[in-house]
KOLBA-76401 format. One record per atom (N, C-alpha, C, O): residue number from 1; residue in one letter; x, y, z. Coordinates in Angstrom, 3 decimals. Example, Ala and Ser with C-alpha at 12.3 -4.5 7.8 and 13.67 -1.06 7.14 Angstrom:
mardren k 1	r a	X 13.190	Y -5.690	Z 7.800
mardren k 1	r a	X 12.300	Y -4.500	Z 7.800
mardren k 1	r a	X 13.200	Y -3.300	Z 7.800
mardren k 1	r a	X 14.236	Y -3.319	Z 8.465
mardren k 2	r s	X 12.850	Y -2.250	Z 7.080
mardren k 2	r s	X 13.670	Y -1.060	Z 7.140
mardren k 2	r s	X 12.900	Y 0.030	Z 7.870
mardren k 2	r s	X 13.409	Y 1.138	Z 8.039
***
This chain:
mardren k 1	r x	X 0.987	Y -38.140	Z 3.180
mardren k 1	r x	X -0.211	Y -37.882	Z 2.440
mardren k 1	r x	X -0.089	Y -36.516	Z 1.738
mardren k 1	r x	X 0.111	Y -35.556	Z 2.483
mardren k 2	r x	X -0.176	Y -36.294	Z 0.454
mardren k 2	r x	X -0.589	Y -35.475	Z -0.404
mardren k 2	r x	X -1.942	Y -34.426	Z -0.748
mardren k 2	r x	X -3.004	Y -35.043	Z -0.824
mardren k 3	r x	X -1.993	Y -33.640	Z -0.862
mardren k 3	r x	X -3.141	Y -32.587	Z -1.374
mardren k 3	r x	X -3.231	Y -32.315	Z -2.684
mardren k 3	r x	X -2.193	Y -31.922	Z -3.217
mardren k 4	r x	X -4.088	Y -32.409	Z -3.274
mardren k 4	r x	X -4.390	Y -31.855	Z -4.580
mardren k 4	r x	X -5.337	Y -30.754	Z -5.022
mardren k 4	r x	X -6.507	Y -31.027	Z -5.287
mardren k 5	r x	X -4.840	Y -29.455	Z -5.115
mardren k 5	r x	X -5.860	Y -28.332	Z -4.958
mardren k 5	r x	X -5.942	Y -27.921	Z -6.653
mardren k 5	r x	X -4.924	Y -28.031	Z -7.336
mardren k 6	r x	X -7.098	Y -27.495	Z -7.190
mardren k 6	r x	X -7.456	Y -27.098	Z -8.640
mardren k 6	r x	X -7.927	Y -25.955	Z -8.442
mardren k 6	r x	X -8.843	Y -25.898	Z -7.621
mardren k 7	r x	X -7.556	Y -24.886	Z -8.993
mardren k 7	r x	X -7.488	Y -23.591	Z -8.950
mardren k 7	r x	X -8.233	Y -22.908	Z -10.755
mardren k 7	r x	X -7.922	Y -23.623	Z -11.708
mardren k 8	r x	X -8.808	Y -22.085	Z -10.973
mardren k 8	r x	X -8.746	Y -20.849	Z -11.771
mardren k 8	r x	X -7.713	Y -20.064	Z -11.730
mardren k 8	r x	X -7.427	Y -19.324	Z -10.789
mardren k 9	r x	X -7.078	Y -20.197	Z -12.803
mardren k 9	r x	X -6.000	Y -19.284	Z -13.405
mardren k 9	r x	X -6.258	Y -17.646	Z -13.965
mardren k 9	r x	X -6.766	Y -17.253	Z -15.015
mardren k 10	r x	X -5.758	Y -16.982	Z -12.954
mardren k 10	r x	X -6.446	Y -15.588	Z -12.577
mardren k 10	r x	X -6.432	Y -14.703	Z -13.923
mardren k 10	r x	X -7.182	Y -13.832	Z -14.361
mardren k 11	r x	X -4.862	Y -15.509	Z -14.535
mardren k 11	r x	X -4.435	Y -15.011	Z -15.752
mardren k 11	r x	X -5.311	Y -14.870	Z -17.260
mardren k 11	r x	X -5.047	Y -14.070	Z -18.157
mardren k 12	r x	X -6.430	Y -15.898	Z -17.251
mardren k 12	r x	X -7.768	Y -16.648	Z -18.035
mardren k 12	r x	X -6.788	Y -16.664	Z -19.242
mardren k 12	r x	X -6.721	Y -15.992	Z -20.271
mardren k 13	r x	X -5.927	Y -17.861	Z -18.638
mardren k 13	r x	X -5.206	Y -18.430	Z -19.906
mardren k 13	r x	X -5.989	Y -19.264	Z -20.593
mardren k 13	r x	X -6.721	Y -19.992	Z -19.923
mardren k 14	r x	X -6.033	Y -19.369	Z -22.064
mardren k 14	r x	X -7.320	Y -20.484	Z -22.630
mardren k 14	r x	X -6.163	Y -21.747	Z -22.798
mardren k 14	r x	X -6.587	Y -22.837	Z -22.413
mardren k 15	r x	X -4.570	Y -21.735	Z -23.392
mardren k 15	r x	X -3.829	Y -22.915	Z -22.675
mardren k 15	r x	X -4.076	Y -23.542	Z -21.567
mardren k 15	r x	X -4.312	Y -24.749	Z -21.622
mardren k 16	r x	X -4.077	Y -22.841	Z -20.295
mardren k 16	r x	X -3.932	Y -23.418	Z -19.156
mardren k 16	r x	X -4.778	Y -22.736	Z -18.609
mardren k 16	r x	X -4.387	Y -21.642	Z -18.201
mardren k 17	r x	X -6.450	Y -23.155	Z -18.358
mardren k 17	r x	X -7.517	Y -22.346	Z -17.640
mardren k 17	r x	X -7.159	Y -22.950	Z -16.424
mardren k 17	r x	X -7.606	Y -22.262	Z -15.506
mardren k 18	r x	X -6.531	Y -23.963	Z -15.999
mardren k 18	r x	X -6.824	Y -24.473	Z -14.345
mardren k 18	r x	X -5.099	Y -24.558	Z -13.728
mardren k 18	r x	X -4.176	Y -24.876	Z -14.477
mardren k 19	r x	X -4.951	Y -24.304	Z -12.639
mardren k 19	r x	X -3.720	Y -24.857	Z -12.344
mardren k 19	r x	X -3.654	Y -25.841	Z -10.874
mardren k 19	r x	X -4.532	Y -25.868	Z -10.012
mardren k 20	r x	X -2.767	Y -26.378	Z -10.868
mardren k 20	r x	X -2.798	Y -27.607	Z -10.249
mardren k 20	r x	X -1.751	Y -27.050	Z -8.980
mardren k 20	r x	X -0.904	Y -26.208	Z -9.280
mardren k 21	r x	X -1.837	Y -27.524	Z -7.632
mardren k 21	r x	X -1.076	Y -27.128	Z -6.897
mardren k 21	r x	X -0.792	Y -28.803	Z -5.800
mardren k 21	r x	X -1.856	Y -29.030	Z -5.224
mardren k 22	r x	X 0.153	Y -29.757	Z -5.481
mardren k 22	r x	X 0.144	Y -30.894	Z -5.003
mardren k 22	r x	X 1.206	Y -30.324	Z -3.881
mardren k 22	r x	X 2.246	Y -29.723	Z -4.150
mardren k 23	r x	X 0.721	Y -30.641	Z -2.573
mardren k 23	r x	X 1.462	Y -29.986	Z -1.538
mardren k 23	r x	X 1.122	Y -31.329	Z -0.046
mardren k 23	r x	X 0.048	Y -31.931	Z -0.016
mardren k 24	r x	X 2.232	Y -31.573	Z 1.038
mardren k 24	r x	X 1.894	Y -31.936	Z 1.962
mardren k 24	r x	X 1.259	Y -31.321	Z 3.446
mardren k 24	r x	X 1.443	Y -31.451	Z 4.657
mardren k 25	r x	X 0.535	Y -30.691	Z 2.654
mardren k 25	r x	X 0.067	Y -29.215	Z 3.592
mardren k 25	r x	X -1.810	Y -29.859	Z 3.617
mardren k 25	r x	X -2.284	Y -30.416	Z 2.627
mardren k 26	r x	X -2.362	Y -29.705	Z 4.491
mardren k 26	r x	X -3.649	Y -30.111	Z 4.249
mardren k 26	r x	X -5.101	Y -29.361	Z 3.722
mardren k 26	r x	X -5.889	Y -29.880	Z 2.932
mardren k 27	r x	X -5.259	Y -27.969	Z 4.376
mardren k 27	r x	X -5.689	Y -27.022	Z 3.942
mardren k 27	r x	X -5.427	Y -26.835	Z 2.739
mardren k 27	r x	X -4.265	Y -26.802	Z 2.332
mardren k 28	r x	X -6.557	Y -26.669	Z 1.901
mardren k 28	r x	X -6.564	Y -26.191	Z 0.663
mardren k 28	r x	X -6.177	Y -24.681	Z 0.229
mardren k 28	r x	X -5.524	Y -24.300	Z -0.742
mardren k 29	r x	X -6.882	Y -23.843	Z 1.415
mardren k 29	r x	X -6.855	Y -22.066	Z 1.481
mardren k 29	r x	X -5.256	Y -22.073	Z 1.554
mardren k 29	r x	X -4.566	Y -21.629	Z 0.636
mardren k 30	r x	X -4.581	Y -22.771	Z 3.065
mardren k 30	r x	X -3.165	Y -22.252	Z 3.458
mardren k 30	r x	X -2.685	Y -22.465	Z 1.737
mardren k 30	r x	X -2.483	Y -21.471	Z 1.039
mardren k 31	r x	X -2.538	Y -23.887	Z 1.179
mardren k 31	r x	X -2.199	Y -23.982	Z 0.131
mardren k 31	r x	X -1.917	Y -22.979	Z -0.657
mardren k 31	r x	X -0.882	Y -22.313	Z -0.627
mardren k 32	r x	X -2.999	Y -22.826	Z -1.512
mardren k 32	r x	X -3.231	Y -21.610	Z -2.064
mardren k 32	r x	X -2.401	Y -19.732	Z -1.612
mardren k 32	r x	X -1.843	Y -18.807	Z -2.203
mardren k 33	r x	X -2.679	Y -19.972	Z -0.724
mardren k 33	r x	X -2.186	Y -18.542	Z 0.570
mardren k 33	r x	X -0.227	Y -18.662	Z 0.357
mardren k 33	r x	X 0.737	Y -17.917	Z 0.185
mardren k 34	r x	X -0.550	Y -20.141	Z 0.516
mardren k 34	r x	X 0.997	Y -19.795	Z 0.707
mardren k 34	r x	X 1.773	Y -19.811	Z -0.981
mardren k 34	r x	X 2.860	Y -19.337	Z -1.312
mardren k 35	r x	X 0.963	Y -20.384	Z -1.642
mardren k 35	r x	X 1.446	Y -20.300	Z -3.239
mardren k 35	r x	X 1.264	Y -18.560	Z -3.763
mardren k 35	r x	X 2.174	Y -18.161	Z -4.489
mardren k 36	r x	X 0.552	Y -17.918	Z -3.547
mardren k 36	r x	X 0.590	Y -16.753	Z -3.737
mardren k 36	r x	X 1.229	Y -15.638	Z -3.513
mardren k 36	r x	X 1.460	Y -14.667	Z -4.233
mardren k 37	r x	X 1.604	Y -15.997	Z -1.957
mardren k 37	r x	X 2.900	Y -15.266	Z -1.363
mardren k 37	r x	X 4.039	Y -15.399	Z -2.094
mardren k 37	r x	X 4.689	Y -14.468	Z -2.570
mardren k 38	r x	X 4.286	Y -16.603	Z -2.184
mardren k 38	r x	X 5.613	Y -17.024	Z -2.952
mardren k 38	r x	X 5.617	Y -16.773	Z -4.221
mardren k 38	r x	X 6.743	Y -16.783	Z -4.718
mardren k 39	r x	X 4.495	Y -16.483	Z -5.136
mardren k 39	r x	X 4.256	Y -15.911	Z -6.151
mardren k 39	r x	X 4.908	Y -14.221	Z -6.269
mardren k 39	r x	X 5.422	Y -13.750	Z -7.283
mardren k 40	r x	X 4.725	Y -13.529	Z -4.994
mardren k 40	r x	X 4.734	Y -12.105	Z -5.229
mardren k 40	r x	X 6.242	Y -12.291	Z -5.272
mardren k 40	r x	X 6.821	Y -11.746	Z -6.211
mardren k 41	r x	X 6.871	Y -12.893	Z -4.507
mardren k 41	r x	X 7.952	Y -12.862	Z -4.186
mardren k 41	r x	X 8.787	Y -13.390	Z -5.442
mardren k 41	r x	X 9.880	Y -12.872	Z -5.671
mardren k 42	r x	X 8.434	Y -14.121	Z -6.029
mardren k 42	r x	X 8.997	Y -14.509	Z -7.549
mardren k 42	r x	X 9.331	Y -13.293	Z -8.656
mardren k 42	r x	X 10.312	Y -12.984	Z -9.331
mardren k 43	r x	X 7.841	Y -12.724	Z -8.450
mardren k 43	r x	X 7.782	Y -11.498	Z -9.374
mardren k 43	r x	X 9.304	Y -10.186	Z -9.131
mardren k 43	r x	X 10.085	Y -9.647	Z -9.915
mardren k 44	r x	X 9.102	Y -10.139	Z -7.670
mardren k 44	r x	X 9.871	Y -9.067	Z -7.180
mardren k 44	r x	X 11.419	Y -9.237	Z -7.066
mardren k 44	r x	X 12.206	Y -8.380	Z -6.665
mardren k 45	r x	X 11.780	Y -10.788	Z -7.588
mardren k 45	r x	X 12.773	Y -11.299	Z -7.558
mardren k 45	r x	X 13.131	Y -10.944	Z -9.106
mardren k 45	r x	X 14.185	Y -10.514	Z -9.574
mardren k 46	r x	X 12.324	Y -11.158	Z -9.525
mardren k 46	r x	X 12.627	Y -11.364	Z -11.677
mardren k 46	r x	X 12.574	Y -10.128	Z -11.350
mardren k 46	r x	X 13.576	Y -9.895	Z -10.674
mardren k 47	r x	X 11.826	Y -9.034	Z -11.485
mardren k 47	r x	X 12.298	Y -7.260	Z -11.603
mardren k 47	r x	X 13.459	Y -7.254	Z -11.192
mardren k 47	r x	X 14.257	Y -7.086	Z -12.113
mardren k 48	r x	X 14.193	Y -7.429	Z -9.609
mardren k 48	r x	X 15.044	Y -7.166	Z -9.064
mardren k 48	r x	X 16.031	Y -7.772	Z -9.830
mardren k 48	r x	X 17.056	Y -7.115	Z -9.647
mardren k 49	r x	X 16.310	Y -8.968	Z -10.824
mardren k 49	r x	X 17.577	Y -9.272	Z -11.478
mardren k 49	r x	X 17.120	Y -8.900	Z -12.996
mardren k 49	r x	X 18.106	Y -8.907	Z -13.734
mardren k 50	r x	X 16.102	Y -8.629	Z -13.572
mardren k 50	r x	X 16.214	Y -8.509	Z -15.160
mardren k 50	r x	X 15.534	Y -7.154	Z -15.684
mardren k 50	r x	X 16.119	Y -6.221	Z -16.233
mardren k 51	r x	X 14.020	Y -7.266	Z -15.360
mardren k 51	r x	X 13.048	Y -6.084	Z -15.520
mardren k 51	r x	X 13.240	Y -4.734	Z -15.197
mardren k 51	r x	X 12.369	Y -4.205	Z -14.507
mardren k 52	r x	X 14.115	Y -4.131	Z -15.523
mardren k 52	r x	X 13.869	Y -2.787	Z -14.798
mardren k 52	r x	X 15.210	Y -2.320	Z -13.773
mardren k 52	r x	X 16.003	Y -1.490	Z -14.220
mardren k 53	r x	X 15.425	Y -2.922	Z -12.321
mardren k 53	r x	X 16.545	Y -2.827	Z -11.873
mardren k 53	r x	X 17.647	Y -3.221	Z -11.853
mardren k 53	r x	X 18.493	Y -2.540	Z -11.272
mardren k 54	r x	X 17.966	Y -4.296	Z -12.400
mardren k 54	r x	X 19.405	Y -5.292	Z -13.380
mardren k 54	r x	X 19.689	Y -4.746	Z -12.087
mardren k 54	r x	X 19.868	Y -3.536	Z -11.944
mardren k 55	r x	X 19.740	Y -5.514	Z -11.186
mardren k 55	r x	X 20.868	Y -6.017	Z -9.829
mardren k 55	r x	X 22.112	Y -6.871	Z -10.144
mardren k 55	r x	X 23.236	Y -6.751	Z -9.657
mardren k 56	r x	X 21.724	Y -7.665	Z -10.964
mardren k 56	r x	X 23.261	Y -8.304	Z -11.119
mardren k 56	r x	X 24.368	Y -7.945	Z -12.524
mardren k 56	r x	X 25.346	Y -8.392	Z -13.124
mardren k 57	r x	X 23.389	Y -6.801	Z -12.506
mardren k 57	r x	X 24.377	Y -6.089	Z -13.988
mardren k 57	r x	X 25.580	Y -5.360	Z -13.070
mardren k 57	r x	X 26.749	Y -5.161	Z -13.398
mardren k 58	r x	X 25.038	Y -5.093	Z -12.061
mardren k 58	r x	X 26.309	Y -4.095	Z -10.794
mardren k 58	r x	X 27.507	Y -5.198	Z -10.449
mardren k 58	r x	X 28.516	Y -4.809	Z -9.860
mardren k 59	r x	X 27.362	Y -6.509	Z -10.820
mardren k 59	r x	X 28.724	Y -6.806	Z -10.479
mardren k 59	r x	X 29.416	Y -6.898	Z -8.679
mardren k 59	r x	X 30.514	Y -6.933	Z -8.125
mardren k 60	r x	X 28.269	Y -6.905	Z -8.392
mardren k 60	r x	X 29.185	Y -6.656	Z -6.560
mardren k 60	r x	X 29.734	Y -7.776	Z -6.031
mardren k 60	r x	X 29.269	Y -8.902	Z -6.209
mardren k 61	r x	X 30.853	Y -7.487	Z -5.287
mardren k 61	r x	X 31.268	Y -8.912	Z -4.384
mardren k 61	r x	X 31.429	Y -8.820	Z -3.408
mardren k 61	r x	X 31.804	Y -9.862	Z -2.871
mardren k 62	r x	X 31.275	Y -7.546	Z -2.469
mardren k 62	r x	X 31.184	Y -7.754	Z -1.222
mardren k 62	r x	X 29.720	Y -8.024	Z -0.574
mardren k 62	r x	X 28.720	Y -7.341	Z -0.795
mardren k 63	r x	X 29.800	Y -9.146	Z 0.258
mardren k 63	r x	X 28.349	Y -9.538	Z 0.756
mardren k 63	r x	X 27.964	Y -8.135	Z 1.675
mardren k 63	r x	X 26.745	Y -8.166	Z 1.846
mardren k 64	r x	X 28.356	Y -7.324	Z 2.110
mardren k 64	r x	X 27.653	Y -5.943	Z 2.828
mardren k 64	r x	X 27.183	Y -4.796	Z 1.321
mardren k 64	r x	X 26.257	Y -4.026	Z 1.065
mardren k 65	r x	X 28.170	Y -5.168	Z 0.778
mardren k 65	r x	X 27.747	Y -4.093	Z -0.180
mardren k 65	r x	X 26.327	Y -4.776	Z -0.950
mardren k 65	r x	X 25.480	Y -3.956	Z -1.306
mardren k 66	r x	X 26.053	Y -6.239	Z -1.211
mardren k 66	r x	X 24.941	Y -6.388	Z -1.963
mardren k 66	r x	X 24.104	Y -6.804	Z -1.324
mardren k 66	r x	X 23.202	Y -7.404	Z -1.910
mardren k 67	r x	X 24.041	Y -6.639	Z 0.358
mardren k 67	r x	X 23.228	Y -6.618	Z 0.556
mardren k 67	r x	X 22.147	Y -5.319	Z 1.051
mardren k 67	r x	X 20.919	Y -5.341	Z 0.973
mardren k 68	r x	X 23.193	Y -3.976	Z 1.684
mardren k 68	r x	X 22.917	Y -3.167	Z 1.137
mardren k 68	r x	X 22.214	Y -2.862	Z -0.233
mardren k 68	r x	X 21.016	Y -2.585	Z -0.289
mardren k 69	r x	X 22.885	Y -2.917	Z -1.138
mardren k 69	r x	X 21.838	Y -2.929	Z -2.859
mardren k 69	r x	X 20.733	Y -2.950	Z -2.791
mardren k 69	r x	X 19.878	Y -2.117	Z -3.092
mardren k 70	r x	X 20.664	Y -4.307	Z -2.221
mardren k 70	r x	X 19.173	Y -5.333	Z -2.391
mardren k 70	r x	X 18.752	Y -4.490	Z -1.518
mardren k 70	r x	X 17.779	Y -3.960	Z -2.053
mardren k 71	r x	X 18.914	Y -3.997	Z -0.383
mardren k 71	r x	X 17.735	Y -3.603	Z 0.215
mardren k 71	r x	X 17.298	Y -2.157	Z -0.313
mardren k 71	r x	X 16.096	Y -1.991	Z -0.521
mardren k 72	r x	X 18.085	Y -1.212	Z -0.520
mardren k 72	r x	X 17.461	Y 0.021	Z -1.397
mardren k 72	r x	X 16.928	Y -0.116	Z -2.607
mardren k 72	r x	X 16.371	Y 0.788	Z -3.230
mardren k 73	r x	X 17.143	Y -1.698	Z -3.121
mardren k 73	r x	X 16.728	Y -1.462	Z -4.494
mardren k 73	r x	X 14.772	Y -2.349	Z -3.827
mardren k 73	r x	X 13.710	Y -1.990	Z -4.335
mardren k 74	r x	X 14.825	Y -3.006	Z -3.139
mardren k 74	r x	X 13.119	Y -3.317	Z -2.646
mardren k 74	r x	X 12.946	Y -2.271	Z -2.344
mardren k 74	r x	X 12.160	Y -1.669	Z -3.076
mardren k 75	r x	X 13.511	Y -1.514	Z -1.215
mardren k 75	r x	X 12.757	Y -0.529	Z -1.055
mardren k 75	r x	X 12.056	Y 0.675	Z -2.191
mardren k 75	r x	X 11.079	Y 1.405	Z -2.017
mardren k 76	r x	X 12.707	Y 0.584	Z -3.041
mardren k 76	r x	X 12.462	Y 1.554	Z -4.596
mardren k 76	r x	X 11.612	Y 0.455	Z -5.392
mardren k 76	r x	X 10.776	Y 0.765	Z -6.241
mardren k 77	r x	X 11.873	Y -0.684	Z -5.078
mardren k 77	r x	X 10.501	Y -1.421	Z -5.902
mardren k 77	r x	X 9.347	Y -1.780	Z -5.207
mardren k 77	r x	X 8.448	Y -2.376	Z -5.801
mardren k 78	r x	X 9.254	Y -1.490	Z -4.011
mardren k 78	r x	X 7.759	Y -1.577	Z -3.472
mardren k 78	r x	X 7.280	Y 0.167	Z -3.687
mardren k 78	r x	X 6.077	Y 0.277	Z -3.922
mardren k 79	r x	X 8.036	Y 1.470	Z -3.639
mardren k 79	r x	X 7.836	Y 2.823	Z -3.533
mardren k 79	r x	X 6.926	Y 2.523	Z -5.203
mardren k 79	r x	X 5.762	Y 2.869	Z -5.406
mardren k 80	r x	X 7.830	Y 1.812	Z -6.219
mardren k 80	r x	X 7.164	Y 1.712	Z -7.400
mardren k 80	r x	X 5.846	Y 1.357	Z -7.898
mardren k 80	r x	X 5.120	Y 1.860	Z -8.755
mardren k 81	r x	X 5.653	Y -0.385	Z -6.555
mardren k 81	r x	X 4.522	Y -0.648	Z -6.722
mardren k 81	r x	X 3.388	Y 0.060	Z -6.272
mardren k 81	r x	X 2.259	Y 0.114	Z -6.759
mardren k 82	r x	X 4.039	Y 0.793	Z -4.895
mardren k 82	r x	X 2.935	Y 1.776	Z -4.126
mardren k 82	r x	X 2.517	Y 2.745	Z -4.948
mardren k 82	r x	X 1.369	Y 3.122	Z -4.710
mardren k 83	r x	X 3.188	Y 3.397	Z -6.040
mardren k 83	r x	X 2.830	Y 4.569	Z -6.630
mardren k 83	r x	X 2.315	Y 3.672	Z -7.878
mardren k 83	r x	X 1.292	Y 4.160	Z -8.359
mardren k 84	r x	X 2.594	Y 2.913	Z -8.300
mardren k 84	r x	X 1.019	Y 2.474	Z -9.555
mardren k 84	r x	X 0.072	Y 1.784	Z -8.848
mardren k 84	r x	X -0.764	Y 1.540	Z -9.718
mardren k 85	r x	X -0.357	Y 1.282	Z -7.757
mardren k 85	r x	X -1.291	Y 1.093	Z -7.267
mardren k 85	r x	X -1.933	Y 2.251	Z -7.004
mardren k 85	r x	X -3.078	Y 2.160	Z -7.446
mardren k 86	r x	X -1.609	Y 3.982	Z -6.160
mardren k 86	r x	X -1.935	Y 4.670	Z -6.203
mardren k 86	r x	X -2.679	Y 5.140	Z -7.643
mardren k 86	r x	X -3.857	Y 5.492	Z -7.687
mardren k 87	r x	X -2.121	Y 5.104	Z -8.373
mardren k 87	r x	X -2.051	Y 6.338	Z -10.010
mardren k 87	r x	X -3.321	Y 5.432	Z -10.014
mardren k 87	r x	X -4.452	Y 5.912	Z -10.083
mardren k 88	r x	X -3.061	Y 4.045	Z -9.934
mardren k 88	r x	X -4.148	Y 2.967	Z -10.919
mardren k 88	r x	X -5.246	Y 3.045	Z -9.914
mardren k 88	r x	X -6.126	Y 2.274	Z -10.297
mardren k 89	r x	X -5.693	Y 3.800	Z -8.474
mardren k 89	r x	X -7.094	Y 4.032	Z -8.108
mardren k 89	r x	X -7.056	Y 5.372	Z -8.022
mardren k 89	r x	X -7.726	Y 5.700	Z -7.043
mardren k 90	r x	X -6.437	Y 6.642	Z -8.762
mardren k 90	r x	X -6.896	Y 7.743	Z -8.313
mardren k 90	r x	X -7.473	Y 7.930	Z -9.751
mardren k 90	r x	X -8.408	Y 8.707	Z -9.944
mardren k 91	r x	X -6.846	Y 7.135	Z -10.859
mardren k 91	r x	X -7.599	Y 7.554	Z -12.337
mardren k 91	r x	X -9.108	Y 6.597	Z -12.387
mardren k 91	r x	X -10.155	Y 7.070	Z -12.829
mardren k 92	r x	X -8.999	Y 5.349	Z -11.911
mardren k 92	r x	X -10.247	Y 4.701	Z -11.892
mardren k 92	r x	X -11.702	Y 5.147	Z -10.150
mardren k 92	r x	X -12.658	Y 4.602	Z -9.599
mardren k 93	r x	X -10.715	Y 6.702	Z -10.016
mardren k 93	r x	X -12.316	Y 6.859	Z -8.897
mardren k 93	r x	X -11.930	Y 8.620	Z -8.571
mardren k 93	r x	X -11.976	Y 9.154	Z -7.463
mardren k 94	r x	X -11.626	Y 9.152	Z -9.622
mardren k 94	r x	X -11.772	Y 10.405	Z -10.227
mardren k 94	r x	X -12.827	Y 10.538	Z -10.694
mardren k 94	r x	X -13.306	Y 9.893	Z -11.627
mardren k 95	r x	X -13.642	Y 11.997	Z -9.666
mardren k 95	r x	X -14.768	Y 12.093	Z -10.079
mardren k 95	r x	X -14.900	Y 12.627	Z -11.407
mardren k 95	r x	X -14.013	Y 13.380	Z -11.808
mardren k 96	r x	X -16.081	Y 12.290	Z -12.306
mardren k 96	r x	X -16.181	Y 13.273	Z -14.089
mardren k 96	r x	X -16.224	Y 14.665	Z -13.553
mardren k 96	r x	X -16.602	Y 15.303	Z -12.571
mardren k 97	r x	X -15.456	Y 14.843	Z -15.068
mardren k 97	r x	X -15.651	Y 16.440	Z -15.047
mardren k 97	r x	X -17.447	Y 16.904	Z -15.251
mardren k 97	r x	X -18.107	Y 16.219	Z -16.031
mardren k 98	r x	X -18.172	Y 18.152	Z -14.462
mardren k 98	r x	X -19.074	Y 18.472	Z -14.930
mardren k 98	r x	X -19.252	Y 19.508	Z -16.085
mardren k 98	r x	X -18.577	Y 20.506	Z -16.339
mardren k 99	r x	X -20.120	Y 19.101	Z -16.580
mardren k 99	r x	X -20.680	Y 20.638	Z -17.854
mardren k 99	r x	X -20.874	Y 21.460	Z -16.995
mardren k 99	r x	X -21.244	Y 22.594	Z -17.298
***
Protein backbone atom coordinates (compact mmCIF):
# COMPACT_ATOMS: atom_id res chain seq x y z
CA UNK A 1 0.00 0.00 0.00
CA UNK A 2 1.02 3.45 -1.05
CA UNK A 3 0.71 7.10 0.48
CA UNK A 4 0.00 10.07 -1.26
CA UNK A 5 0.96 13.29 0.60
CA UNK A 6 0.26 17.03 -1.16
CA UNK A 7 2.35 19.53 0.17
CA UNK A 8 2.88 23.59 -0.36
CA UNK A 9 5.92 24.31 -2.07
CA UNK A 10 7.87 26.45 0.43
CA UNK A 11 9.64 27.78 -2.66
CA UNK A 12 5.88 29.62 -3.89
CA UNK A 13 6.72 28.38 -7.21
CA UNK A 14 3.66 29.64 -9.46
CA UNK A 15 4.93 26.46 -11.98
CA UNK A 16 4.73 24.08 -9.34
CA UNK A 17 2.63 25.54 -6.22
CA UNK A 18 2.06 21.86 -4.81
CA UNK A 19 4.38 18.97 -4.62
CA UNK A 20 3.55 15.50 -4.54
CA UNK A 21 5.38 13.01 -2.32
CA UNK A 22 4.15 8.85 -2.98
CA UNK A 23 5.93 6.76 -0.32
CA UNK A 24 5.27 3.20 1.44
CA UNK A 25 5.57 4.86 4.69
CA UNK A 26 2.12 5.60 6.29
CA UNK A 27 2.37 8.76 8.24
CA UNK A 28 2.01 11.66 6.34
CA UNK A 29 4.34 14.01 8.95
CA UNK A 30 7.25 10.99 8.98
CA UNK A 31 6.78 11.40 5.16
CA UNK A 32 7.29 14.74 4.87
CA UNK A 33 10.13 14.69 7.94
CA UNK A 34 11.89 12.31 6.22
CA UNK A 35 11.73 14.12 2.65
CA UNK A 36 13.19 17.14 4.18
CA UNK A 37 16.05 15.62 5.83
CA UNK A 38 17.04 14.16 2.69
CA UNK A 39 16.47 17.43 1.16
CA UNK A 40 19.22 19.15 3.41
CA UNK A 41 21.36 16.53 2.63
CA UNK A 42 21.00 16.98 -1.22
CA UNK A 43 21.78 20.60 -0.85
CA UNK A 44 25.03 19.91 1.16
CA UNK A 45 25.95 17.33 -1.29
CA UNK A 46 25.57 19.81 -4.56
CA UNK A 47 27.82 22.61 -2.54
CA UNK A 48 30.18 19.88 -1.56
CA UNK A 49 30.77 18.76 -5.44
CA UNK A 50 29.97 22.09 -7.50
CA UNK A 51 28.92 25.37 -5.45
CA UNK A 52 31.62 26.71 -3.72
CA UNK A 53 33.87 23.70 -2.46
CA UNK A 54 34.54 21.65 -5.91
CA UNK A 55 35.45 18.38 -3.98
CA UNK A 56 35.88 16.54 -6.98
CA UNK A 57 37.96 19.18 -8.74
CA UNK A 58 40.87 17.69 -6.06
CA UNK A 59 41.15 14.60 -7.98
CA UNK A 60 41.81 12.15 -4.96
CA UNK A 61 42.20 8.41 -5.05
CA UNK A 62 43.00 7.32 -1.97
CA UNK A 63 39.78 6.29 -0.06
CA UNK A 64 41.53 7.73 3.49
CA UNK A 65 42.57 10.69 1.87
CA UNK A 66 38.86 11.55 0.53
CA UNK A 67 37.50 10.70 3.13
CA UNK A 68 39.39 12.75 5.26
CA UNK A 69 38.47 15.79 2.60
CA UNK A 70 34.92 15.18 2.96
CA UNK A 71 34.97 15.42 6.40
CA UNK A 72 36.88 18.88 6.83
CA UNK A 73 35.23 20.10 3.98
CA UNK A 74 31.35 19.46 6.07
CA UNK A 75 32.85 20.51 8.74
CA UNK A 76 33.69 24.12 6.95
CA UNK A 77 30.26 23.86 5.36
CA UNK A 78 28.13 23.58 8.32
CA UNK A 79 30.87 26.46 10.21
CA UNK A 80 29.45 28.36 6.89
CA UNK A 81 25.96 27.63 7.43
CA UNK A 82 26.32 28.41 11.22
CA UNK A 83 27.81 31.78 10.51
CA UNK A 84 24.94 33.00 7.95
CA UNK A 85 22.39 31.80 10.09
CA UNK A 86 24.12 33.80 12.79
CA UNK A 87 24.85 37.22 10.54
CA UNK A 88 21.08 36.53 9.14
CA UNK A 89 19.55 36.92 13.04
CA UNK A 90 21.96 39.38 14.46
CA UNK A 91 21.08 41.98 11.43
CA UNK A 92 17.27 41.08 11.56
CA UNK A 93 17.11 41.67 15.75
CA UNK A 94 19.63 44.53 16.06
CA UNK A 95 18.30 46.94 18.12
CA UNK A 96 17.69 50.76 16.00
CA UNK A 97 19.98 53.15 16.44
CA UNK A 98 18.52 56.00 18.81
CA UNK A 99 18.42 59.91 18.07
Amino acid sequence: MYTIVMTKNLKQDKKEPYIYFISDMENATEILSGYMKRWKIECCFRHLKSNGFNVEAMNLKDDGKIQLMIGVVIIAYAMAIREGILSHCLLYTSPSPRD
